[in-house]
C-alpha positions as CSV (number, residue, x, y, z in Angstrom):
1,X,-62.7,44.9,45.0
2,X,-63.2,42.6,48.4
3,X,-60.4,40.0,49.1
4,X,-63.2,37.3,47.9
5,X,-63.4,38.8,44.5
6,X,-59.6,39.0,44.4
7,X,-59.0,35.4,45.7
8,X,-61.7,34.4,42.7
9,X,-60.4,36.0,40.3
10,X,-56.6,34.8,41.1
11,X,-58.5,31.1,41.5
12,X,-59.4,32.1,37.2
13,X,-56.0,33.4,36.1
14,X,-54.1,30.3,37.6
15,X,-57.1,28.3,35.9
16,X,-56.5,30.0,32.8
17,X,-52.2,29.4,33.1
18,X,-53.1,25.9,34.1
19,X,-55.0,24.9,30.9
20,X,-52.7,26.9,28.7
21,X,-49.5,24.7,30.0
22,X,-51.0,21.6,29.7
23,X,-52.2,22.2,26.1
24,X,-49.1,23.7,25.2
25,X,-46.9,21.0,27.4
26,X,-46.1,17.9,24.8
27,X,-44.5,14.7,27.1
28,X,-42.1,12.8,24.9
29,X,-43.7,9.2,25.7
30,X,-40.4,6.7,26.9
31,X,-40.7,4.8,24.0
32,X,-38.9,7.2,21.8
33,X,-35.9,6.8,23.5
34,X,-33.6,4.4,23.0
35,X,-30.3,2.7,24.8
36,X,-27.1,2.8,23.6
37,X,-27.4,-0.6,22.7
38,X,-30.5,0.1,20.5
39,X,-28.4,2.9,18.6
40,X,-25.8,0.6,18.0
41,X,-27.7,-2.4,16.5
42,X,-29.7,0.1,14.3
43,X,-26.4,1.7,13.0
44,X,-24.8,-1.5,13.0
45,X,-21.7,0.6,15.0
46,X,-19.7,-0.3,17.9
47,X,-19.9,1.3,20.7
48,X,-17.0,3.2,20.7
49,X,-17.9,4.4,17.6
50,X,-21.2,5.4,19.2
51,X,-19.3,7.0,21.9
52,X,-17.1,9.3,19.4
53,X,-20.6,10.5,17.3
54,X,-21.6,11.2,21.3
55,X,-18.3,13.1,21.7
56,X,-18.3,15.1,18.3
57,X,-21.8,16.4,19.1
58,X,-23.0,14.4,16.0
59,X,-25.2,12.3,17.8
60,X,-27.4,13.8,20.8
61,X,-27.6,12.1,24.3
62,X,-29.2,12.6,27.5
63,X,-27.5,11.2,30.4
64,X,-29.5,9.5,33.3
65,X,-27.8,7.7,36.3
66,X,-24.6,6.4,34.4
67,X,-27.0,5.2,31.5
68,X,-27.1,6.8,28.1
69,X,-30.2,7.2,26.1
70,X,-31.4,8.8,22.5
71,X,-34.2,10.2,21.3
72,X,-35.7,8.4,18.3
73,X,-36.2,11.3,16.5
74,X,-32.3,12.2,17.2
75,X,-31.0,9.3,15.8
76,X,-33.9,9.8,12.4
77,X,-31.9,13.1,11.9
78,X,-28.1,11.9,12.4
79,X,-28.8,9.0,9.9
80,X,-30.9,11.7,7.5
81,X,-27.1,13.8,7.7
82,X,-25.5,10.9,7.1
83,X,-27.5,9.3,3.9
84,X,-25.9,9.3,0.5
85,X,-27.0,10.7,-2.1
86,X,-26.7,8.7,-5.8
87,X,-25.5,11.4,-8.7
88,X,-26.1,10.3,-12.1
């Protein structure tokens, strides 16, 4: 095989890796997140409460410059955990 073919066929493989990781790459768009703020009028908390859910593990967080943000889907699932259910 000539250094041509090999480049080419290195040029196909890292085609081939590219497409695979961008259909395979899902971007969470930045309106799922929300502020701390956000959590806390939805929950109708304070935000120390907020803070101790944070603390616990209860609640997940990702921290950014100082400021605290949740995924939408995060918060779906805490107050899923957290739903009563009515026993007859």
């Amino acid at each position: 095989m000539t250094q041509t073919q090999e480049n080419d066929q290195i040029l196909v493989e890292l085609r081939e890796i590219k497409k695979y990781l961008k259909n395979s790459w899902t971007r969470t768009p930045l309106s799922d997140w929300l502020s701390s703020e956000d959590v806390c009028n939805m929950l109708q908390i304070s935000r120390r409460l907020l803070q101790e859910y944070r603390n616990s593990g209860e609640l997940v967080h990702s921290k950014i410059g100082g400021k605290v943000f949740f995924h939408a889907k995060d918060v779906e699932k805490f107050i899923r955990r957290h739903q009563y259910k009515k026993v007859s």
